[in-house]
C-alpha positions in Angstrom: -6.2 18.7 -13.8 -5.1 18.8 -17.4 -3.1 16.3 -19.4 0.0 18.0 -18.8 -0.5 19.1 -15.1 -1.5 14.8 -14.5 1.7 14.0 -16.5 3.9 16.0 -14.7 2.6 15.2 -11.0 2.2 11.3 -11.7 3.6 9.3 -8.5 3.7 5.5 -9.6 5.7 2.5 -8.1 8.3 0.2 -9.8 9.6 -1.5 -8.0 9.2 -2.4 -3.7 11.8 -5.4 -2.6 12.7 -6.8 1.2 14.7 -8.9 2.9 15.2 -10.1 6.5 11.6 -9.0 7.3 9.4 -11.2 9.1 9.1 -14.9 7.0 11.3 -13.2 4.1 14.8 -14.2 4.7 16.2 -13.5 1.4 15.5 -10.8 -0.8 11.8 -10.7 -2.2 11.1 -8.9 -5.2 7.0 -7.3 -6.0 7.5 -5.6 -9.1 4.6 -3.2 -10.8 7.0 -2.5 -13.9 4.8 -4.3 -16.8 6.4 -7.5 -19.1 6.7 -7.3 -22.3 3.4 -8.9 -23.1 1.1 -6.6 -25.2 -2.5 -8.3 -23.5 -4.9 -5.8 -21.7 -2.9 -2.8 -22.5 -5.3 -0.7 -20.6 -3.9 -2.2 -17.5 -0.9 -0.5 -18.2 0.3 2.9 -18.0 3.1 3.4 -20.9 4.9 7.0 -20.6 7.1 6.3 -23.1 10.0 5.4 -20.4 8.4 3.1 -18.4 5.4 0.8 -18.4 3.7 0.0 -15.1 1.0 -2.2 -14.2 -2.1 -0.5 -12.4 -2.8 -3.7 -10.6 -1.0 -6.5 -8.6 -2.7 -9.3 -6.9 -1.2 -11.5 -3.8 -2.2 -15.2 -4.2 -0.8 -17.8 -1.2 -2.3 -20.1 1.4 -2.8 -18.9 4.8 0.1 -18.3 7.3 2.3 -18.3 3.8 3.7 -14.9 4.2 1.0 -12.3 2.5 0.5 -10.5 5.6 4.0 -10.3 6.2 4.7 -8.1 2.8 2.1 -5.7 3.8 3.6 -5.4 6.9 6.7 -4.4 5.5 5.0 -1.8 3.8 3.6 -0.8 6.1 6.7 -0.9 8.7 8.6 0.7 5.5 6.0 3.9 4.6 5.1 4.8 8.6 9.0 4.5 9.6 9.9 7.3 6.5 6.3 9.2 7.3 6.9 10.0 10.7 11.0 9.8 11.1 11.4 13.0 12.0 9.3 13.0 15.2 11.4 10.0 16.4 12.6 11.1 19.7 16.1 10.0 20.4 16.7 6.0 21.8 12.5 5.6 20.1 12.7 2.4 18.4 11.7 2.3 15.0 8.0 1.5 13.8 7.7 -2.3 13.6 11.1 -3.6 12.1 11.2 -7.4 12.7 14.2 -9.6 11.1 13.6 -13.0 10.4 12.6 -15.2 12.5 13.6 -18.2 12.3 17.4 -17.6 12.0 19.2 -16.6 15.3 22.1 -15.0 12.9 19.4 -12.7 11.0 17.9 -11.6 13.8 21.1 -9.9 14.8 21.0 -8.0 11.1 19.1 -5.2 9.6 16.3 -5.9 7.6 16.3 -4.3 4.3 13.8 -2.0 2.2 13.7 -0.5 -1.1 11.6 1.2 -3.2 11.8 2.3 -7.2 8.9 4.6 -7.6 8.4 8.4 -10.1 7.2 11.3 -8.4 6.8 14.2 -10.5 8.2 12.7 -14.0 11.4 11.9 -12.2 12.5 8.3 -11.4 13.9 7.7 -8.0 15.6 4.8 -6.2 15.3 4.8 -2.2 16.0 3.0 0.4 17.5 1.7 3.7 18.9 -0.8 6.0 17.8 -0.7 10.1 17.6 -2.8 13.0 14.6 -2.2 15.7 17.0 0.7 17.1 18.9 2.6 14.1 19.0 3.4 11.2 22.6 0.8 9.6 21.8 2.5 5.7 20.6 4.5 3.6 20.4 6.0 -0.2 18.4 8.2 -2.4 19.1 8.3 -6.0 17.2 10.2 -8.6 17.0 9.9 -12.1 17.0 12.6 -13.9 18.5 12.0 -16.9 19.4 8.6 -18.4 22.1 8.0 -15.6 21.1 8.1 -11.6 22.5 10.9 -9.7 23.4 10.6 -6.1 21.6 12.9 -3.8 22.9 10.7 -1.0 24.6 7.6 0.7 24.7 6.4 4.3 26.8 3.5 5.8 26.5 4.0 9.9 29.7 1.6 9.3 32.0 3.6 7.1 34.7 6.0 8.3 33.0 9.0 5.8 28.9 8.2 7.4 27.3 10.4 4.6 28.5 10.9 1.0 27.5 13.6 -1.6 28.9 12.9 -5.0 27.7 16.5 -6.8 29.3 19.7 -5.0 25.5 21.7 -5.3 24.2 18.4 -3.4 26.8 18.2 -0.8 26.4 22.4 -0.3 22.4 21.7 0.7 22.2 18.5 2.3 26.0 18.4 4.3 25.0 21.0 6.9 21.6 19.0 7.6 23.7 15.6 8.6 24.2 17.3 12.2 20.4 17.4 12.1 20.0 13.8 12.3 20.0 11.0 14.6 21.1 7.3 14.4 17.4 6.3 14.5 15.9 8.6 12.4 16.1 8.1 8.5 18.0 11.4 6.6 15.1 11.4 3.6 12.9 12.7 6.4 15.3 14.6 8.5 16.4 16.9 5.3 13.0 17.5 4.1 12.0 18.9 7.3 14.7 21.0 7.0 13.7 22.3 4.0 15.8 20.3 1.4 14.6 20.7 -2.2 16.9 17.9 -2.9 14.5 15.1 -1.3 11.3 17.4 -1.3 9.9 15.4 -3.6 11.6 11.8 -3.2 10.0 12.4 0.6 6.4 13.4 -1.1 5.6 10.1 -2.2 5.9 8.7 1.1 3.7 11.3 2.9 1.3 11.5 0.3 1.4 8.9 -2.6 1.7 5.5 -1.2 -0.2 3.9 1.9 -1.1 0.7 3.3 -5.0 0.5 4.8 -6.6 -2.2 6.5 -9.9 -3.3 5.2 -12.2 -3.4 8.2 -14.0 0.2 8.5 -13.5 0.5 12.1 -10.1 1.0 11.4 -10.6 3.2 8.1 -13.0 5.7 9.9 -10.4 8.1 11.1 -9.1 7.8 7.9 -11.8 8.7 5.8 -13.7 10.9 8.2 -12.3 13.8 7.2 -12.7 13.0 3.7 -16.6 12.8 4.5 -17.2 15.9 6.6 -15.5 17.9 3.7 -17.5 17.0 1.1 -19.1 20.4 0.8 -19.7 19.4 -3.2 -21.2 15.5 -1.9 -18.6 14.3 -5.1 -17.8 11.4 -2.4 -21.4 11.1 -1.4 -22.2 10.5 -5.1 -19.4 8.2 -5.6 -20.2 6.2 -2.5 -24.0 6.3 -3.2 -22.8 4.7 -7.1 -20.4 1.7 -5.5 -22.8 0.7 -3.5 -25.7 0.8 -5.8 -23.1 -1.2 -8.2 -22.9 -3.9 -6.0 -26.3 -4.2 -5.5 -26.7 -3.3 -2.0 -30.0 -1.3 -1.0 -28.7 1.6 0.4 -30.5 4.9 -0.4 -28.1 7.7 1.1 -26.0 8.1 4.4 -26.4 11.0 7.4 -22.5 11.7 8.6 -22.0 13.1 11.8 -18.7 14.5 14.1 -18.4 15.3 17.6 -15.4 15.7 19.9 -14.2 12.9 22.4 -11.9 12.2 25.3 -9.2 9.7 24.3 -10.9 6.9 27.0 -14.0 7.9 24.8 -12.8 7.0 21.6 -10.5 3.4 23.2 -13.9 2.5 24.7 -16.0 3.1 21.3 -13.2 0.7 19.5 -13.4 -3.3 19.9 -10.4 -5.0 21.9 -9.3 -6.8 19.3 -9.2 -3.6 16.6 -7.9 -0.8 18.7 -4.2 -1.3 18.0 -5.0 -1.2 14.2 -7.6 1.9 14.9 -4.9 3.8 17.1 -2.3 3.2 15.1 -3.7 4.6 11.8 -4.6 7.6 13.8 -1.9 10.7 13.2 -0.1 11.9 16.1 -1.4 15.2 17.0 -4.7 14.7 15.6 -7.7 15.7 17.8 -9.5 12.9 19.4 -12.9 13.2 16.7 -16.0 10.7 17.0 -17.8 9.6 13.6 -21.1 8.4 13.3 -22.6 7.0 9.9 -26.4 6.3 9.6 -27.3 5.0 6.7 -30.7 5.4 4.7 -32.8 2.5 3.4 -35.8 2.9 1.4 -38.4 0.0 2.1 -42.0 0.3 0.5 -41.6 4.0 0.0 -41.0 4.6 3.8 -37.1 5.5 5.0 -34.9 4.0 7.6 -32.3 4.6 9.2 -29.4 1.7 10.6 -26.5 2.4 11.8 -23.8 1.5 9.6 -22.5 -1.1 12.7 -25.4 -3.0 12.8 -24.5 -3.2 8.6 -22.7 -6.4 7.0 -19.3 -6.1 7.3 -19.0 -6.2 3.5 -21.0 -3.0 3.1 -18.9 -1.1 6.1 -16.0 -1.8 4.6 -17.1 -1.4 0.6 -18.4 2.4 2.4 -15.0 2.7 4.2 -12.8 2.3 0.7 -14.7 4.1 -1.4 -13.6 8.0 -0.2 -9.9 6.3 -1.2 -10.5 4.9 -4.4 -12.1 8.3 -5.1 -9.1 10.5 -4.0 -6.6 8.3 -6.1 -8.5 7.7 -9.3 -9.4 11.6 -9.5 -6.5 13.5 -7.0 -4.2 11.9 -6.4 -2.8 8.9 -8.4 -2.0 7.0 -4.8 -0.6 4.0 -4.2 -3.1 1.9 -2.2 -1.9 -1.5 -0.6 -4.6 -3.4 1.1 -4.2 -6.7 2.5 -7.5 -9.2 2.5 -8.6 -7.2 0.5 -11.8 -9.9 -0.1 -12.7 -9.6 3.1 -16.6 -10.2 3.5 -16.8 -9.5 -0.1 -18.4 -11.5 -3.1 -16.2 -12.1 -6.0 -18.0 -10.4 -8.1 -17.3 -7.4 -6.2 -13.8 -7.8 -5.7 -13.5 -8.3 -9.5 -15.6 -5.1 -9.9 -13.6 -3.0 -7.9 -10.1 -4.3 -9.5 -11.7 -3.6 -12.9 -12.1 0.6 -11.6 -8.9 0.7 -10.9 -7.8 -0.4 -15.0 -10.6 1.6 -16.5 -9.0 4.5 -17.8 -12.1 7.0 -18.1 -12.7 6.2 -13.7 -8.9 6.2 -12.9 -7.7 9.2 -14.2 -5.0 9.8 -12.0 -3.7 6.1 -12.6 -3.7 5.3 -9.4 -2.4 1.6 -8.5 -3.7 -1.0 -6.1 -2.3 -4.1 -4.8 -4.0 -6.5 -2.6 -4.0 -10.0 -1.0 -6.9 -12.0 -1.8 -8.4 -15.3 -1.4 -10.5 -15.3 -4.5 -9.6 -17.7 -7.1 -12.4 -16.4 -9.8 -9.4 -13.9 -10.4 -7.0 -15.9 -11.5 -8.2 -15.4 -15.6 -6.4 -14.0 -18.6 -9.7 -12.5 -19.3 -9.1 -9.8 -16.8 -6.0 -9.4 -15.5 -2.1 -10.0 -17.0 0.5 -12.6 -16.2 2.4 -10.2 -14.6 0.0 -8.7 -12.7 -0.2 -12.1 -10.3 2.1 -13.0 -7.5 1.9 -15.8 -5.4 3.6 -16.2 -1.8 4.8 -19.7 -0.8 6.5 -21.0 2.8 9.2 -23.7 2.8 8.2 -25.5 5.7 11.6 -26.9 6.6 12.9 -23.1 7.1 9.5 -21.2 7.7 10.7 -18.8 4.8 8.7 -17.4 2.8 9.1 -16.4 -1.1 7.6 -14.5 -3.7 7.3 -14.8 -7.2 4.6 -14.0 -10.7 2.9 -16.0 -12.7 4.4 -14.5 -15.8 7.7 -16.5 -14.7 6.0 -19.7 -15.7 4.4 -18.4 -19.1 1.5 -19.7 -18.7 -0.2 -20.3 -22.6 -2.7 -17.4 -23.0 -5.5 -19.6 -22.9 -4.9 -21.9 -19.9 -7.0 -22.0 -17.3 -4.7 -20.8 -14.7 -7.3 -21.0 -11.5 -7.3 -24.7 -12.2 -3.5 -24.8 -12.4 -3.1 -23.0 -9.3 -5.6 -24.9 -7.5 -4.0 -28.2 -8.5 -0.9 -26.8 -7.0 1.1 -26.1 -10.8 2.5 -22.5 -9.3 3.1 -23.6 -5.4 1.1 -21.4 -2.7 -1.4 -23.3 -1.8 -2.1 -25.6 1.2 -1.2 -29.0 1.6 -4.6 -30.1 2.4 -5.3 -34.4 2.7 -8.1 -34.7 0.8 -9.9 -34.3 -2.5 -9.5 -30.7 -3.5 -13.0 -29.6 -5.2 -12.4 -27.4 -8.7 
């Protein structure tokens, strides 16, 4: 890629809100559009339009709601991704209202994303219980002012508006395409719309939610790994790991073929909905095996990676994806517990790729949940780059705000503050809390 080609096809998100999702009752608000504040510019992309942060981090005690906003992205990207193989009366992927509320749980819960694909700044999103779709809008900004490509209110008299007459020509025939459960962003595309084309791209290939635990990252990344005809990922595997000093020489990959009982044995009971339901539909039924290669007093070994920690499976299992977005594809990547089984000097390490301009070239963006307080320094990472999830515990709802909203003096020591409880989000705990 050249400058101009990587300009031109950057995907980056704004902007992702929800409401009536799960613990979020009202709407909650994770923005990657960059304050003000001129600290650690290189965690910033500035086009000149808009400045977006390359990094977000998810602070909160447990059972305070993290999860939860990954699972709306997740419920959000999978239900646009595969909306057009809905079959009609399907339910829709995972949309849970609020639980705590008999009156929400009888509404739609709401997504919407503010993202660029292609130069071009779009607003998308849409309103749905468990069954159908309630509403739905795409707007693109391609001048100063949005234009409409289109509107959906299940309610209205007029379901579907197109406010521009070359719009309404493409997209009004398609309408009789679509369902009640399926989303019209997906519906139109696969009809061949050039009007979403792009809007629908981000989705399919520029954003996406991944668990952590390498089990559920093989099928995933197994591809990735049995084309590597140049061993680029190899390398790039082979460096992370020698970064975080873990004695691992090289790795044998292997695929073979399975039966579907095969491959639900292979998995462990408590991972094979996560496994199955990061697998594509359609996709054959493909066995992975990695070995990997330890060098002890010049004679070589091979373990599998299984009987590994499960800090080095799943440092081997993100790799291949950091890889793709820092030098393909500029992707989105939303991991939650992100820490898992990792020391913090790794986690810091791994956020620091993603703001290093000469290793993410595509400026990819990551935002996690974590655990690890060692982040939470100026030194490293912005104010606006930290969010913190806290649950009322009268309502069970939960709510999410930055750090930058308490502006924090640039040389407090804001892991302190947190873990005394200044920002909220952390657990009630009787007792002496250790600093």
């Amino acid at each position: 890629y050249g400058m101009e080609e990587m300009k031109k096809e950057k995907a980056m998100l704004l902007q992702f809100s929800i409401e009536n999702f799960r613990s979020y009752k009202d709407r909650a608000v994770l923005s990657m559009e960059a304050s003000v504040d001129k600290e650690l510019s290189n965690n910033v992309v500035d086009d000149g339009k808009n400045r977006t942060l390359k990094v977000a981090t998810v602070f909160g005690a447990n059972a305070s709601g993290k999860s939860n906003l990954f699972m709306a992205l997740t419920a959000a990207i999978r239900t646009i991704k595969f909306s057009h193989q809905t079959q009609v009366g399907q339910p829709l992927f995972n949309i849970v209202p609020f639980v705590f509320d008999k009156e929400m749980q009888g509404k739609p819960s709401k997504f919407e994303f503010v993202f660029i694909q292609n130069g071009i700044k779009y607003v998308y999103g849409f309103s749905a219980t468990r069954m159908e779709v309630v509403e739905e809008y795409l707007y693109a900004y391609k001048t100063a002012r949005p234009t409409t490509i289109f509107e959906r209110n299940e309610n209205n008299d007029v379901v579907y508006r197109f406010t521009m007459p070359a719009i309404k020509k493409e997209l009004e025939p398609l309408v009789a395409k679509n369902t009640k459960n399926k989303l019209f962003l997906a519906t139109a595309t696969e009809w061949n719309s050039k009007e979403t084309k792009e809007a629908f791209e981000f989705f399919s290939s520029r954003i996406n939610t991944y668990d952590s635990n390498f089990e559920t990252l093989i099928p995933q990344i197994g591809p990735m790994l049995d084309n590597d005809k140049d061993n680029s990922i190899r390398l790039f595997i082979k460096d992370i790991l020698k970064a975080a000093d873990i004695n691992i020489k090289d790795y044998q990959f292997e695929t073979k073929e399975q039966s579907i009982d095969e491959m639900i044995a292979a998995i462990p009971p408590q991972l094979r909905g996560l496994v199955l339901a990061g697998v594509n539909p359609g996709e054959k039924n493909i066995a992975y095996t990695v070995n990997t290669i330890h060098q002890v007093d010049g004679e070589l070994y091979l373990i599998n990676i299984a009987d590994e920690s499960e800090g080095t499976r799943n440092i081997f299992g993100i790799s291949p994806l950091f890889k793709r977005a820092f030098e393909k594809t500029g992707e989105v990547i939303c991991i939650d517990e992100f820490d898992k089984s990792l020391h913090p000097s790794l986690v810091q390490y791994l956020i620091n790729l993603f703001n290093d301009e000469s290793v993410n070239k595509c400026n990819a963006q990551l935002i996690i949940s974590t655990h690890t307080t060692s982040l939470l320094s100026q030194k490293y990472l912005r104010r606006d780059q930290f969010y913190f999830v806290d649950k009322q515990q009268e309502t069970g709802e939960s709510e999410l705000y930055s750090l930058d909203e308490f502006s924090p003096r640039k040389r407090e020591d804001i892991r302190k503050a947190y873990l005394l409880g200044r920002y909220g989000a952390v657990p009630n705990i009787k007792g002496e809390v250790v600093l």
